[in-house]
Biopython code that builds the backbone (N, CA, C, O; Angstrom):
import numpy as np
from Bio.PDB.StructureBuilder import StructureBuilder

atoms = [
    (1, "UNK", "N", (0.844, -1.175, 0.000)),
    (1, "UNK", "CA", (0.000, 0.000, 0.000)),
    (1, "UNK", "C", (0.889, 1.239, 0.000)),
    (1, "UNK", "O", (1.924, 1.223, 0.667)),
    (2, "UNK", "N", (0.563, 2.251, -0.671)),
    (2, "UNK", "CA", (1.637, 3.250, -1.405)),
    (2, "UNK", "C", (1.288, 4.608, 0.375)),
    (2, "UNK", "O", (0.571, 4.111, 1.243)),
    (3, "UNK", "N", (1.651, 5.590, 0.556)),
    (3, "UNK", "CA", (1.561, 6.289, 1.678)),
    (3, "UNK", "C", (0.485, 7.152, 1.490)),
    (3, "UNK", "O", (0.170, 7.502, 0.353)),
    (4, "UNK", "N", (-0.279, 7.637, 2.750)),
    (4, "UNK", "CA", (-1.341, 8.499, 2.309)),
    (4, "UNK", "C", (-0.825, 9.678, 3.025)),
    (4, "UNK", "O", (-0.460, 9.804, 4.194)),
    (5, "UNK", "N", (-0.895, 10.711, 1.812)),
    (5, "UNK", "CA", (-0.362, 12.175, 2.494)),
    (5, "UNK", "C", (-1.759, 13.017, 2.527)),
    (5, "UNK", "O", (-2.687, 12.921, 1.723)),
    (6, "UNK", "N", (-1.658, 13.939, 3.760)),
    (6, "UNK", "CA", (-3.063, 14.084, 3.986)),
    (6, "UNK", "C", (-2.678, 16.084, 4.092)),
    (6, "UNK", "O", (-2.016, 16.713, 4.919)),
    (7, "UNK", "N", (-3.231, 16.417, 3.206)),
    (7, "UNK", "CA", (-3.135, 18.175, 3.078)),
    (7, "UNK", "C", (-3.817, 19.082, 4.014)),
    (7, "UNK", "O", (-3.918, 18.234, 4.900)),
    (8, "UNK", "N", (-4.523, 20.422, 4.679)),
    (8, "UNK", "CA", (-4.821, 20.236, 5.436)),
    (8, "UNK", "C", (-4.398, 22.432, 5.631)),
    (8, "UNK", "O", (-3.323, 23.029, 5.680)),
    (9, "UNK", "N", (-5.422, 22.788, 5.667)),
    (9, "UNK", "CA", (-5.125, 24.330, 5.566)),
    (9, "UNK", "C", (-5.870, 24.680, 6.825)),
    (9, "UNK", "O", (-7.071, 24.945, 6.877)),
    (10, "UNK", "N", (-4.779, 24.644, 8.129)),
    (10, "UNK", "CA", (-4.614, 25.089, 9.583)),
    (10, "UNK", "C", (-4.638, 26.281, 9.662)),
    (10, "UNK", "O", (-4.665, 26.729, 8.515)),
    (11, "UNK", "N", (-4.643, 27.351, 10.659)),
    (11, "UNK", "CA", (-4.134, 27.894, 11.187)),
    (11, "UNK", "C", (-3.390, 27.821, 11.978)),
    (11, "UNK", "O", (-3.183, 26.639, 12.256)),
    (12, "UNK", "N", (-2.462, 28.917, 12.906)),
    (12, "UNK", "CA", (-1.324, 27.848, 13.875)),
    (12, "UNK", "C", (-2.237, 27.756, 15.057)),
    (12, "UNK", "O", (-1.980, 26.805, 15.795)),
    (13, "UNK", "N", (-3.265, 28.532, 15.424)),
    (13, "UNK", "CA", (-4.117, 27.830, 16.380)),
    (13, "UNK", "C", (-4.436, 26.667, 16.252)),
    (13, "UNK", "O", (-3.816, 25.897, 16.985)),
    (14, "UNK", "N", (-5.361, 26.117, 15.429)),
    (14, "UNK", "CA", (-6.093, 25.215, 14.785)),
    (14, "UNK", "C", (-4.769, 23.701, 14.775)),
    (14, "UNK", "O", (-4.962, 22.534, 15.116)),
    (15, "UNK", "N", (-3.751, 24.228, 14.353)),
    (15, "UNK", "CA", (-3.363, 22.940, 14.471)),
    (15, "UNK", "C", (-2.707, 22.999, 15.577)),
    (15, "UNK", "O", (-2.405, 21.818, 15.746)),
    (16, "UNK", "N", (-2.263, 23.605, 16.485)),
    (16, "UNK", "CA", (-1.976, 23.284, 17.833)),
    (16, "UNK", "C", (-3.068, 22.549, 18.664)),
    (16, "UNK", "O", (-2.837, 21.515, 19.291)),
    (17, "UNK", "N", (-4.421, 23.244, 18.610)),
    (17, "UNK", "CA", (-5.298, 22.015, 18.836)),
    (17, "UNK", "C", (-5.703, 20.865, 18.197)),
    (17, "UNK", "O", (-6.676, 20.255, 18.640)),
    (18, "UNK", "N", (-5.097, 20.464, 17.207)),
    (18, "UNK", "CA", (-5.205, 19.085, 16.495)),
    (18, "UNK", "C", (-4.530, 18.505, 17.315)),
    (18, "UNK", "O", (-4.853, 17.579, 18.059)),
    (19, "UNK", "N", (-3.134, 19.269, 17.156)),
    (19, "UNK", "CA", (-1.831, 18.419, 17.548)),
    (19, "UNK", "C", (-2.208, 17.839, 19.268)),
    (19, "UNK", "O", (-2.153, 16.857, 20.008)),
    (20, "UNK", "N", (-2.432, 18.645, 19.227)),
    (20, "UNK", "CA", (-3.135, 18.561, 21.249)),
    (20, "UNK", "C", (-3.815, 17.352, 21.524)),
    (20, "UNK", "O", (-3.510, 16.529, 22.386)),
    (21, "UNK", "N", (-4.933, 17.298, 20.582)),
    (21, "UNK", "CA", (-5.901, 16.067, 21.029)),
    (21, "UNK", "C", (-5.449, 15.023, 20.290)),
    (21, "UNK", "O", (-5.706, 13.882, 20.675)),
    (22, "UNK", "N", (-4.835, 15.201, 19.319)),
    (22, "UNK", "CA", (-3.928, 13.843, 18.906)),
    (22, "UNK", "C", (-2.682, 13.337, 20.234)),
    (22, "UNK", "O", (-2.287, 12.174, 20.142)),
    (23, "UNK", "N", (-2.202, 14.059, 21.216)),
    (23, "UNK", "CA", (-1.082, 14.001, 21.868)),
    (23, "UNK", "C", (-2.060, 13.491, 23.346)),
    (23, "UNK", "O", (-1.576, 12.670, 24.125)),
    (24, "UNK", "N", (-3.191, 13.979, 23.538)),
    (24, "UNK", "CA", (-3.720, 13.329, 24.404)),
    (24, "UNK", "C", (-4.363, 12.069, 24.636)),
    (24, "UNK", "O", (-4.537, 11.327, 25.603)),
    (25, "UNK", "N", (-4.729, 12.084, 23.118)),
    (25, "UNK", "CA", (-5.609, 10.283, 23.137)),
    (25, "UNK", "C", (-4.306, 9.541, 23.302)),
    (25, "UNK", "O", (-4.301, 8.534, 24.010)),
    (26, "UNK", "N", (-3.079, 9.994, 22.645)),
    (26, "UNK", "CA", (-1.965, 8.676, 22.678)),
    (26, "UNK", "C", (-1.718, 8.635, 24.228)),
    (26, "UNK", "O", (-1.448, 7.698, 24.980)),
    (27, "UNK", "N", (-1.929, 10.139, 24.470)),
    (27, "UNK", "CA", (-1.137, 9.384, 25.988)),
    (27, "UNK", "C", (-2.180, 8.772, 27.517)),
    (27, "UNK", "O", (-1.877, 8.373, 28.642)),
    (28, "UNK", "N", (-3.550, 8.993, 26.739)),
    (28, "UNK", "CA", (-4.844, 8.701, 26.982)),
    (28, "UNK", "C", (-4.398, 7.031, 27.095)),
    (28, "UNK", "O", (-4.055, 6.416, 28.105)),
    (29, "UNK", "N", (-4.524, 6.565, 25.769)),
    (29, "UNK", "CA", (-3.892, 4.785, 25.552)),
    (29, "UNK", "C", (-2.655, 4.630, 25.927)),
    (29, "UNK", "O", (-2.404, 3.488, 25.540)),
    (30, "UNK", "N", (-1.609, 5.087, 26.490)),
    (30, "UNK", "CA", (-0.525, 4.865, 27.018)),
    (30, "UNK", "C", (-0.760, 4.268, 28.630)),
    (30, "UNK", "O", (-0.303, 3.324, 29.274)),
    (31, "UNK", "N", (-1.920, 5.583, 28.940)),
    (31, "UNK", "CA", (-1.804, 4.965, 30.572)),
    (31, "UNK", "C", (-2.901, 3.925, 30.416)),
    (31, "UNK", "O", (-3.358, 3.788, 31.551)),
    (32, "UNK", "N", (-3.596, 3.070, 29.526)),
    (32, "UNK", "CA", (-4.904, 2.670, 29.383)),
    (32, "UNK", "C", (-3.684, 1.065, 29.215)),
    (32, "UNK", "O", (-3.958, 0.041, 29.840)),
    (33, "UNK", "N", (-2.630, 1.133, 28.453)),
    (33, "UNK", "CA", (-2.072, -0.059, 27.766)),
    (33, "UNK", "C", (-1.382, -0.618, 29.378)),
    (33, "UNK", "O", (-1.352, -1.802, 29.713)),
    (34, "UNK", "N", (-0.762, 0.770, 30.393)),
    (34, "UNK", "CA", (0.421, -0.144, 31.373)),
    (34, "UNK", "C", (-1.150, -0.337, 32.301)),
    (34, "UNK", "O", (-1.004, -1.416, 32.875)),
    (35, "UNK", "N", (-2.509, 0.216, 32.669)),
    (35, "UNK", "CA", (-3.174, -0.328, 33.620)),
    (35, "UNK", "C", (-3.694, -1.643, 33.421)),
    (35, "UNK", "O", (-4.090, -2.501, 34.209)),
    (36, "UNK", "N", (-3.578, -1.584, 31.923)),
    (36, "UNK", "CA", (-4.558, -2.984, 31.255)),
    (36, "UNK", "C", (-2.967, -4.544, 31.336)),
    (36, "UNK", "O", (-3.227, -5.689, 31.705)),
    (37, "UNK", "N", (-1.954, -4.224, 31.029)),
    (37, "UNK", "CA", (-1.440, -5.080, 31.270)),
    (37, "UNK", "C", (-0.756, -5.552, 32.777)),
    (37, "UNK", "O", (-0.225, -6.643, 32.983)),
    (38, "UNK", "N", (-0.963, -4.064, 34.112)),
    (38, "UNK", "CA", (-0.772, -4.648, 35.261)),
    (38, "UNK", "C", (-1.874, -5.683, 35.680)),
    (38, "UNK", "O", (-1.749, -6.614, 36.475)),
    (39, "UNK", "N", (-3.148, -5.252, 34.856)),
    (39, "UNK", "CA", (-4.821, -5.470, 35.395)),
    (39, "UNK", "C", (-4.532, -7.206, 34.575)),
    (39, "UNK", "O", (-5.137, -8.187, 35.007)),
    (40, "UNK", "N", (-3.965, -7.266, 33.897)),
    (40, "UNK", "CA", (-4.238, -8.727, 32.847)),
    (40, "UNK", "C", (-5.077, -8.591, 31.863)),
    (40, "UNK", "O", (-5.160, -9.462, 30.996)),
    (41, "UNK", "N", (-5.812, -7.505, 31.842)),
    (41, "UNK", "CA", (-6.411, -7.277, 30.452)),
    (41, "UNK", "C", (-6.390, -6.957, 29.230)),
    (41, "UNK", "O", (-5.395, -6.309, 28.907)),
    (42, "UNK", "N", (-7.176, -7.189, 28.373)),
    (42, "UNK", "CA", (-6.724, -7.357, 27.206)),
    (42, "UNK", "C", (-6.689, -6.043, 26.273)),
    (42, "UNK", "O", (-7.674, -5.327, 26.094)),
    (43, "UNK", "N", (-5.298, -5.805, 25.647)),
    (43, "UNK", "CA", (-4.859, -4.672, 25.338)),
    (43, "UNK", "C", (-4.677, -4.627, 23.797)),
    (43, "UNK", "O", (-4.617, -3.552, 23.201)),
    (44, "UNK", "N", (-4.623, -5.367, 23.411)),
    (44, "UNK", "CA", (-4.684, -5.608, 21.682)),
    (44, "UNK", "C", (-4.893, -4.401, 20.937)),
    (44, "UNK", "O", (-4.185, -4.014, 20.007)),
    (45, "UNK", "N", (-5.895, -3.837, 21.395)),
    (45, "UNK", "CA", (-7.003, -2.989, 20.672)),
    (45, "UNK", "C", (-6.137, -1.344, 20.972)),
    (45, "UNK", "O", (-5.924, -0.599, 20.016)),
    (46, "UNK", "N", (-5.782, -1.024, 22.161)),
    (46, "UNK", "CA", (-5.077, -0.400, 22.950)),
    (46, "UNK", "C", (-3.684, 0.034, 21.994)),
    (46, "UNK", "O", (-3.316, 1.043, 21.393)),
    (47, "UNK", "N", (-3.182, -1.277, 22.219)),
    (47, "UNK", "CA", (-1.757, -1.095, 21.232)),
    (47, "UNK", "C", (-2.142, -0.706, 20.477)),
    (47, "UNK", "O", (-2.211, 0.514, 20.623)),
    (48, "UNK", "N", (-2.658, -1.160, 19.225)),
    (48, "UNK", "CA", (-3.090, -0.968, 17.532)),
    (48, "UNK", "C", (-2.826, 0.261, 17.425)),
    (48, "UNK", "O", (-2.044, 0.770, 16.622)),
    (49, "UNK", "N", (-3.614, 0.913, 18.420)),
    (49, "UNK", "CA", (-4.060, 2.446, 18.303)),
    (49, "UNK", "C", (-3.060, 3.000, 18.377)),
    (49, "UNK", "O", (-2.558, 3.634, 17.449)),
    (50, "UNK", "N", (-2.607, 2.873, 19.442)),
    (50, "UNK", "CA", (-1.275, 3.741, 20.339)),
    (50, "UNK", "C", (-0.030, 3.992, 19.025)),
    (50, "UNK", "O", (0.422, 5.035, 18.552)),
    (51, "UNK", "N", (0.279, 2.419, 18.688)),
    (51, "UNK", "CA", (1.094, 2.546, 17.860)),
    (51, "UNK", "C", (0.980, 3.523, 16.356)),
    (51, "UNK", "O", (1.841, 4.272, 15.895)),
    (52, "UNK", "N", (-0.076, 3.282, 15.934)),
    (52, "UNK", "CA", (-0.573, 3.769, 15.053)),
    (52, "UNK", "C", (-0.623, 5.251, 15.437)),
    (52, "UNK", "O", (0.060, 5.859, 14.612)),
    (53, "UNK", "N", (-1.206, 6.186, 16.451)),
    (53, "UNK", "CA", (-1.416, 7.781, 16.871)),
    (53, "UNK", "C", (0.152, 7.715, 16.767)),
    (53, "UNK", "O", (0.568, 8.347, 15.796)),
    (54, "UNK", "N", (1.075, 7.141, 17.483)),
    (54, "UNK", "CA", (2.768, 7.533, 17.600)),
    (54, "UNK", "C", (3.469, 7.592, 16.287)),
    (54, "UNK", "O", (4.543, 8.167, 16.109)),
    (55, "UNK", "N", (2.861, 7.028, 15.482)),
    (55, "UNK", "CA", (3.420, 7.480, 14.004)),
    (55, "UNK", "C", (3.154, 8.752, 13.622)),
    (55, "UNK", "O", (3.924, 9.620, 13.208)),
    (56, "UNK", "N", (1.420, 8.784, 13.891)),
    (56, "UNK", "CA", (1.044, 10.133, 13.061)),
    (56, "UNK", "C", (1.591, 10.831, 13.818)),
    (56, "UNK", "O", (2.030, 11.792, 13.187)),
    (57, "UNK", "N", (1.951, 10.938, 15.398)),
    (57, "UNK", "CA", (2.180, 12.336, 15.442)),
    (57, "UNK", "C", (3.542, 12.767, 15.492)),
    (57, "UNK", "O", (3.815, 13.931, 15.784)),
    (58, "UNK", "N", (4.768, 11.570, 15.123)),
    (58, "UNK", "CA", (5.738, 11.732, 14.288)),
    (58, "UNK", "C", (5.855, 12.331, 13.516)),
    (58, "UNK", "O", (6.694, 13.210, 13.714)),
    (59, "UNK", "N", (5.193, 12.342, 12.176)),
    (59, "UNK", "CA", (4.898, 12.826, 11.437)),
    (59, "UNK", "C", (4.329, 14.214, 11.293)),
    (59, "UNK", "O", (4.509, 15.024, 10.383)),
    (60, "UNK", "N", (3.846, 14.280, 12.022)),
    (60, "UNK", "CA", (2.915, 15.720, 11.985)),
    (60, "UNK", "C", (3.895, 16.783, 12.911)),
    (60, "UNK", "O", (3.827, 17.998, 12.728)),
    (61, "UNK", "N", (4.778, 16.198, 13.890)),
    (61, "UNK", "CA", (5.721, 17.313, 14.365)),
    (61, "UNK", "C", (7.000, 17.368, 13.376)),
    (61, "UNK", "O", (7.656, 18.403, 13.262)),
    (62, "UNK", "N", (7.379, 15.917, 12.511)),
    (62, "UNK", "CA", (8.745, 16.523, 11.569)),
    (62, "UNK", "C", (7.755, 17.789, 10.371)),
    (62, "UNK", "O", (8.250, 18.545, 9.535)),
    (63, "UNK", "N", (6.387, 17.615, 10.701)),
    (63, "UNK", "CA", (5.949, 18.660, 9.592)),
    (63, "UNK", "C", (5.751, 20.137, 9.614)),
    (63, "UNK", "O", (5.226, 20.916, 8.817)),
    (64, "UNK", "N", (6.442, 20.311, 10.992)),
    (64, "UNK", "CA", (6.167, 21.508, 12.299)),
    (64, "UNK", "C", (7.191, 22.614, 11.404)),
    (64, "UNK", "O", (7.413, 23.742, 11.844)),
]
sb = StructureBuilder()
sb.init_structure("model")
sb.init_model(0)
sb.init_chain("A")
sb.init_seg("    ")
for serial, (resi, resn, name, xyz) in enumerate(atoms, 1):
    if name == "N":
        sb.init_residue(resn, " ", resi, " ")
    sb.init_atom(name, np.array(xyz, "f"), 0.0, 1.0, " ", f" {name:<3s}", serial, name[0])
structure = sb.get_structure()
């Protein structure tokens, strides 16, 4: 599958609050992934995500 580049006409407000609630859900599922694996529960779903938000917002700060 070839990369999807996604365009996107912010303001620098506007994307500081993107960037924001993208930076909170990851770290939203960060503390969701270490309670779920002290708890024994199942985190599958957890990761997927996590991993997946830590790319984009790789991406979206080398785009800073």
């Amino acid at each position: 599958m070839d990369g999807m580049k996604v365009e996107m006409n912010l303001s620098g407000e506007e994307w500081r609050a993107a960037l924001s609630c993208i930076e909170r859900r990851y770290n939203e599922l960060k503390r969701k992934l270490a309670e779920g694996e002290r708890m024994g529960r199942s985190i599958r779903y957890y990761r997927e995500e996590s991993l997946l938000l830590e790319r984009v917002l790789d991406e979206l700060k080398n785009q800073e």
